[in-house]
N, C-alpha and C positions, 0 to 999 in steps of 0.2 A: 504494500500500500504506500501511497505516498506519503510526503512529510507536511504538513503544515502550520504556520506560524498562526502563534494564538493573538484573536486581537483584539488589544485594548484590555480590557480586566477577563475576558472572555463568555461574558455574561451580554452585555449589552453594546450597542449600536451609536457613538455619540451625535447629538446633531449635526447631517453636513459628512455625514463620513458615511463609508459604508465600509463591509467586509469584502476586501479583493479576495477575486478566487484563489491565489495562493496563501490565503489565511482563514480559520476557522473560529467558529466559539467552545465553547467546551463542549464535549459531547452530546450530553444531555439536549443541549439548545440545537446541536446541531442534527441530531435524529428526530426531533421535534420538526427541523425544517424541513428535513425529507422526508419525513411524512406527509407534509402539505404536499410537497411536490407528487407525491405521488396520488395523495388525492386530485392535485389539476390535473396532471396525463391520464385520471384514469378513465375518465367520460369519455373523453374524446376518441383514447387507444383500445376501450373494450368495443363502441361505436361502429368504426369501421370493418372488425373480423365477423357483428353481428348484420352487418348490412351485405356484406359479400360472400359470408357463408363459409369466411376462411376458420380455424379454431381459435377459439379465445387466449385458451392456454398457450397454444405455439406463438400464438403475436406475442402474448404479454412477454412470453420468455426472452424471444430476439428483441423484444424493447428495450428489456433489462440488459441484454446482451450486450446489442446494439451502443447502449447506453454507455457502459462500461468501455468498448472499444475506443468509443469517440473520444472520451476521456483520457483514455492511452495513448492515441494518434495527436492527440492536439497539445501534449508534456502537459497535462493538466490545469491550462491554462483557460480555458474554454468552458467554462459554464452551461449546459446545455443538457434537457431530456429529450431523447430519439423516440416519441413517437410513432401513432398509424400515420401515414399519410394521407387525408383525404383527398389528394392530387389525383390519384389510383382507384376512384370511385368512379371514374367514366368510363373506362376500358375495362374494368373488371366487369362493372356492371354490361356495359352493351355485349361481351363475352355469356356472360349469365343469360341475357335474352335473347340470344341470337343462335340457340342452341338448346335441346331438346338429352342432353347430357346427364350425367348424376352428376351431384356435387363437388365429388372427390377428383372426375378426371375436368371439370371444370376448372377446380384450382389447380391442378398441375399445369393446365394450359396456360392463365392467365401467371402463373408463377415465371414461363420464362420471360415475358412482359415486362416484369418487376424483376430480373435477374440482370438481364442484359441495361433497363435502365441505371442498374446498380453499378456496372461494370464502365458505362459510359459518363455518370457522374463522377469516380476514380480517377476515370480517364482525364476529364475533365480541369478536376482537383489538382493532380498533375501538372496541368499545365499553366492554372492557375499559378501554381508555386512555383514554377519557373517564369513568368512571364508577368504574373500581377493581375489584376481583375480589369483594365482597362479595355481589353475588346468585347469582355462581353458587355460593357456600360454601351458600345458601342453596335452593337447586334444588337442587344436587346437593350432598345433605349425606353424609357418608364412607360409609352403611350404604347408600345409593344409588351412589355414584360405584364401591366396591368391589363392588358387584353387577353393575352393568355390565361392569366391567374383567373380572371372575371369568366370568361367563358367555358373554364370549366366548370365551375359551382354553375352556371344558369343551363349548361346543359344536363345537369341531372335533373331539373324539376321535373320532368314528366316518372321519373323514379320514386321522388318524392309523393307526386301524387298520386302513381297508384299503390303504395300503400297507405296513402291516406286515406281512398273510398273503402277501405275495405272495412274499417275501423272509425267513419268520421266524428263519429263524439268525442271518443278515448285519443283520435288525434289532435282535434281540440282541444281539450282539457290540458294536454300535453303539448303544444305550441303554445296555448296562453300562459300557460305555466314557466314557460322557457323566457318570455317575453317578457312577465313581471318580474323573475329574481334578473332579468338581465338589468331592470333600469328602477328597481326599490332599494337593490343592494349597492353600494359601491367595493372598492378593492378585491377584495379575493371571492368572497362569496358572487358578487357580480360577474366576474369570471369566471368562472366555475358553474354559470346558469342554464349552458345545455347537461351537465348533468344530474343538477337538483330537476330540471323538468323532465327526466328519463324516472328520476327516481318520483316525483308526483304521479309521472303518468302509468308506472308500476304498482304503484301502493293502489291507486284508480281500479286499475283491472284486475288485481286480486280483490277488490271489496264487492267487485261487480262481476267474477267468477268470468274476466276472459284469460286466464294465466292455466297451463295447466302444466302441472308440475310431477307428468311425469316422466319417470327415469332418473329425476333427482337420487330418489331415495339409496338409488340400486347402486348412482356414483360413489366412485371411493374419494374419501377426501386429499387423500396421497396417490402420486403417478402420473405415471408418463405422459407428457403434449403429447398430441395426437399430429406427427410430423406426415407432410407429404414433398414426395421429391418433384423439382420441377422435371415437365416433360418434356427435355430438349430435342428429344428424336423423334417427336410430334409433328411432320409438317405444318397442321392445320394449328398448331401452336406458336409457329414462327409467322402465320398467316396474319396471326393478330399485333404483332410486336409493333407493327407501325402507328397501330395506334397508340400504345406508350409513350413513342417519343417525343412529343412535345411537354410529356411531366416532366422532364430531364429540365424544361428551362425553367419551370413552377422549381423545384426542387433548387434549383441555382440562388432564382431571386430567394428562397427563403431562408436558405444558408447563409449568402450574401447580408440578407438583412438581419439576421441574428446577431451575425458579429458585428456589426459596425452598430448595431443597437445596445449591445453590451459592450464595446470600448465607449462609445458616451457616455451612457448609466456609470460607470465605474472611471472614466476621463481620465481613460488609456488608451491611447492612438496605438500602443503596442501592437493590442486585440488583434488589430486589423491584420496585421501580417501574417497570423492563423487559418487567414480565409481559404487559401488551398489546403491546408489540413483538414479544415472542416469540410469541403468539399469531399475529398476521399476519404475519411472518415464513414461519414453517412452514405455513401456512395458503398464502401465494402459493407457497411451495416444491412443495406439495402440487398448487395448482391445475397451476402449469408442468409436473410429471411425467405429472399427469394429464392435458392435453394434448396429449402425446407420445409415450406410451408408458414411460414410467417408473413404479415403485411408488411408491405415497403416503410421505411421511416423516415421522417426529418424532423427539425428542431420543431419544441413546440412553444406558440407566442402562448399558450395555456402558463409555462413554468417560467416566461419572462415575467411577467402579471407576480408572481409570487415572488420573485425578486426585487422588481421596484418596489413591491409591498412593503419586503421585510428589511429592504437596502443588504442583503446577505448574496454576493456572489461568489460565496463558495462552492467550490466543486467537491469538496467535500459531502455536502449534502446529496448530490448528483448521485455521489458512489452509493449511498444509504436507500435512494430511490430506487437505485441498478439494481441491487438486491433485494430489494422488499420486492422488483416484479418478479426476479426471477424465484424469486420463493414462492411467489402466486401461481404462476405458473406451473409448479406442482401438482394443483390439487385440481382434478378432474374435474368434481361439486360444484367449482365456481363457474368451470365453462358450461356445464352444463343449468345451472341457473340463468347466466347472461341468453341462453340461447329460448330461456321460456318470455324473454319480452315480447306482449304479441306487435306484431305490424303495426298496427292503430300508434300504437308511444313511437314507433320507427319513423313513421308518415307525419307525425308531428313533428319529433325534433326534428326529421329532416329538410320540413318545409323552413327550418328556420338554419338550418346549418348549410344547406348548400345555397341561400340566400349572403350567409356570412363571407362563403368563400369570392362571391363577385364582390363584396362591398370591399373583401381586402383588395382585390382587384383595381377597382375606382379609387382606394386611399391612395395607392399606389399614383394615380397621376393628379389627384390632390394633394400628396405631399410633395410632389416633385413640380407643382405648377405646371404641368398641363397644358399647352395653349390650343383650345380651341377652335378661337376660329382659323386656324389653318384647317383648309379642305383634306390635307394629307392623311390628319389624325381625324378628322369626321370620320373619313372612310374608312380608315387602319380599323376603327373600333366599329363603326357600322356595318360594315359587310363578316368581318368575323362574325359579332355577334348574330346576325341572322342566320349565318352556317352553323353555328353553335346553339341555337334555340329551336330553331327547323329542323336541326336531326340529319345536316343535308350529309349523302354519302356517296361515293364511287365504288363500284365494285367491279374486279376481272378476274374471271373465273371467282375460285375461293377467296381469292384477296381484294379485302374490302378498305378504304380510308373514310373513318367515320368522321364525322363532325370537328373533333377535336383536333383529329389533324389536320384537316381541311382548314378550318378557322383562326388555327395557329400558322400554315405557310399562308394565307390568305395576308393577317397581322402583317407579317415580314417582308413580302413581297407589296404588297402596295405600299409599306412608309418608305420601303429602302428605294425601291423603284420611283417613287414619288420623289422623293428628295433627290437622287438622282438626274431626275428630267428637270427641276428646279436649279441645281448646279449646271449643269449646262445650260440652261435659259440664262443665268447671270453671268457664266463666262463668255455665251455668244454676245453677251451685251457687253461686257467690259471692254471683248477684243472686238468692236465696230463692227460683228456680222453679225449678221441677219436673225433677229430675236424668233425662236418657235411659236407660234401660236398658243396663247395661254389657254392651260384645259384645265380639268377642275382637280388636279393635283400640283396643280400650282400653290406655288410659296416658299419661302426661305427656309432650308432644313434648324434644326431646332441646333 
């Protein structure tokens, strides 16, 4: 285990200061924190293996996992819980409906999806730490990166709502529910509001007998996750991969903004220099689950919230969460509880969770200011989004590109093309020829 400096009297937090991640408080305070922390990941990370049918226990396990790695790749500098990713909810899911499959060879399919993304984040990371983060600022400039992020959360609604008809009361009760602690609570419990409304809209339908609980009984509390190997010798499994990859640039921006959101919380431009570790970090984290049947991971803005709370960013606490899942992950009884939530509480939170993933989307060129009215970024974001809400797809033969990918080379291809034809409309002007006719991708690149 690592070493850590104790800080301050190692009890308390003084005004104005916080605890950097190479220093802790005393134990006591510090297993106290990782318990929070692992109450914020856990809504979120039991969530996603109940929405796609992967096992609870195997996620939680590579989260823990995962968790621990990341911590070891990055010399323990790096503050961070590795999470489900909900990136990973559009391809799994359109894999799920597009196919008449058991469950089992479904997840090995969509496992090499999540494996090979795993392999090219690494890759990625990689080159980040050789080279620095400045071309992807450049690829992916904020009125792209926030189109991506956005349109994946808006192309799940029609997932959303069908389990929400199936259940409409109990998914009400369980979106209202999500929506009050989201904005009566402040600090930690207001974060934490998609999981108190999982937990309302559970207590709900066990009082009104839609829960049914059995097999519980029969589970052992102790034992084995229930591991599944990706199917790489699966054609019809490499068929689907392209639709993955555009979670590789979701996955980037959120790595990206992890760390330079924890070098300013803690006003250490150091941080930043970790970002290609964090990169292949999550990236091996990712490939490992994906090899096994776990969901893909990345940092979660869940355990930054418990941070700015407590001003504590030790990673210390991290290692205490890493363990507490992978201990979870043990005990069969818990997966098979998470798996009696019915649809109705699913169809709720998730009319509100994959609403959350576009609005992180939109912050995204709200925080970065945005402009507008350039035509360029109208369309960047207007035409993805209607690919990505319309469900539009190509298919040849077996290989299909669904929405997500379409709407994400869409993104890229009209701002980069757009600014492009712009640059040369100002250079034919600067050097006295003959100005293009201005078309509706006209304007100055950002």
């Amino acid at each position: 285990m690592p070493v850590w400096k104790i800080h301050g009297d190692g009890r308390n937090v003084a005004p104005g200061q916080v605890v950097k991640p190479e220093e802790r408080l005393n134990w006591p305070a510090t297993f106290a924190i990782g318990a929070q922390h692992v109450v914020a990941m856990f809504g979120a990370t039991f969530l996603v293996p109940i929405i796609t049918g992967f096992p609870v226990s195997t996620t939680l396990l590579f989260s823990g996992l995962g968790t621990l790695l990341f911590l070891l790749l990055t010399r323990n500098r790096l503050p961070s819980y590795l999470g489900s990713s909900f990136a990973f909810l559009a391809p799994i899911t359109a894999i799920n409906a597009g196919q008449s499959l058991e469950t089992a060879q479904q997840i090995t399919q969509a496992l090499v999806g999540v494996l090979v993304v795993g392999v090219l984040l690494a890759g990625i990371g990689f080159l980040v730490q050789a080279v620095g983060v400045g071309w992807i600022d450049r690829f992916m400039p904020p009125v792209v990166a926030g189109s991506i992020v956005a349109l994946i959360g808006f192309n799940l609604a029609p997932a959303a709502w069908n389990n929400f008809t199936l259940q409409p009361e109990l998914a009400s009760v369980t979106l209202i529910a999500v929506v009050l602690f989201s904005v009566l609570f402040r600090g930690f419990l207001g974060r934490i509001s998609i999981f108190l409304g999982v937990i309302v809209g559970y207590v709900v339908a066990i009082f009104t007998n839609q829960v049914s609980f059995e097999g519980v009984a029969e589970a052992a509390w102790i034992g084995l996750p229930d591991f599944h190997l990706a199917a790489v010798t699966d054609p019809m499994a490499w068929a689907y991969v392209p639709m993955f990859l555009p979670v590789v640039l979701v996955l980037i921006a959120e790595n990206v903004g992890h760390v330079r959101g924890v070098a300013t919380m803690t006003n250490d431009p150091s941080i930043n220099k970790h970002t290609g570790r964090a990169l292949v970090a999550d990236g091996l984290a990712t490939t490992l689950a994906g090899g096994f049947g776990g969901s893909a991971t990345t940092t979660y803005g869940e355990n930054i919230g418990v941070m700015a709370a407590t001003r504590v960013y030790s990673t210390a606490a991290y290692w205490v969460a890493g363990f507490a899942a992978i201990v979870l992950a043990f005990s069969p009884k818990i997966g098979v509880i998470f798996n009696t939530i019915p649809p109705g509480v699913l169809g709720g939170v998730t009319t509100a969770l994959y609403g959350l993933i576009g609005v992180i989307g939109i912050k995204i060129w709200v925080d970065n200011r945005v402009d507008f009215s350039r035509p360029v970024n109208q369309y960047t974001v207007a035409v993805s989004f209607v690919i990505a809400v319309g469900g539009f797809a190509m298919s040849w033969g077996a290989f299909q590109l669904g929405a997500i990918v379409l709407g994400t080379v869409a993104a890229l291809l009209i701002y980069h093309l757009g600014n492009a034809i712009a640059r040369a409309r100002r250079t034919g002007a600067d050097d006295g020829g003959p100005i293009p006719a201005v078309g509706p991708l006209g304007g100055d690149p950002e």
